[in-house]
Phi, psi and omega in degrees: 000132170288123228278314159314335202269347221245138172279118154002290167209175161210151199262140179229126172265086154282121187187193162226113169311319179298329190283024179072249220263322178303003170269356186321295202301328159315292215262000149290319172316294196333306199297294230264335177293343171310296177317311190251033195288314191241020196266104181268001165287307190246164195252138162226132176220128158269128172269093157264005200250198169286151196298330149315359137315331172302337172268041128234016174260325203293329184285022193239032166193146140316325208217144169213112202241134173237133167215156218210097162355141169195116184276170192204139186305311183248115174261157198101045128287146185243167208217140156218141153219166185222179206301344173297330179324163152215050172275183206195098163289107167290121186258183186243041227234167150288346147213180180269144156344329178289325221268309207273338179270329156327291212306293173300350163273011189245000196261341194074034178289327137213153184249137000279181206245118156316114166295148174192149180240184221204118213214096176280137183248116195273161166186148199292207158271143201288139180237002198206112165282151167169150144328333193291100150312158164274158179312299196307323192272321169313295175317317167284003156305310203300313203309310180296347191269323183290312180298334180271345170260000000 
């Protein structure tokens, strides 16, 4: 892909929509792809699948911000890091986003290698399918959605 052609930055929404509180990252992409719908500078994408998929998303943006479900005791709280972090989001993923993007920069998957930060929403573990946020995880969805747009 050609370094014109390429968005600015792109928002990766990770999650499982069916999992409750693990859609959080999901139903922030939904929001900001509306916002940013007619925008060709940012890339907005949901991410369900594994995360090592991601180095084929990496050459279509400069930047890159992922948020993501994390547990947490109390959940909405929000967390941000970026690759300097040596925070360890637990996720509800086989490893976290943080974890899995190290990984693909040490693989060379692309060069030079995107900065991206990493803006976790805690919640507990899901005990129910459904679409349905928790309050607390709704609210940190607005806050996060407002702050990246």
């Amino acid at each position: 892909m050609s370094q014109a052609r390429r968005a600015r930055i792109a928002v990766i929404g990770i999650g499982n929509p069916i999992a409750g509180d693990d859609g959080a990252g999901i139903h922030v992409a939904r929001r900001l792809a509306r916002a940013f719908a007619a925008e060709p500078r940012v890339y907005v994408a949901e991410w369900e699948g594994d995360l090592f998929g991601l180095a084929d998303v990496l050459p279509r943006a400069e930047r890159f911000v992922l948020v993501d479900a994390a547990v947490g005791d109390r959940p909405g709280e929000v967390r941000r890091f970026d690759r300097g972090s040596t925070w360890f989001a637990p996720s509800f993923h086989q490893l976290d986003a943080g974890t899995v993007l190290r990984a693909l920069e040490a693989l060379g998957t692309v060069a030079p290698f995107p900065p991206w930060e990493l803006w976790g929403i805690t919640a507990r573990l899901p005990c129910q399918f459904g679409e349905e946020l928790s309050p607390e995880v709704e609210e940190a969805v607005t806050q996060v959605a407002a702050a990246l747009e």
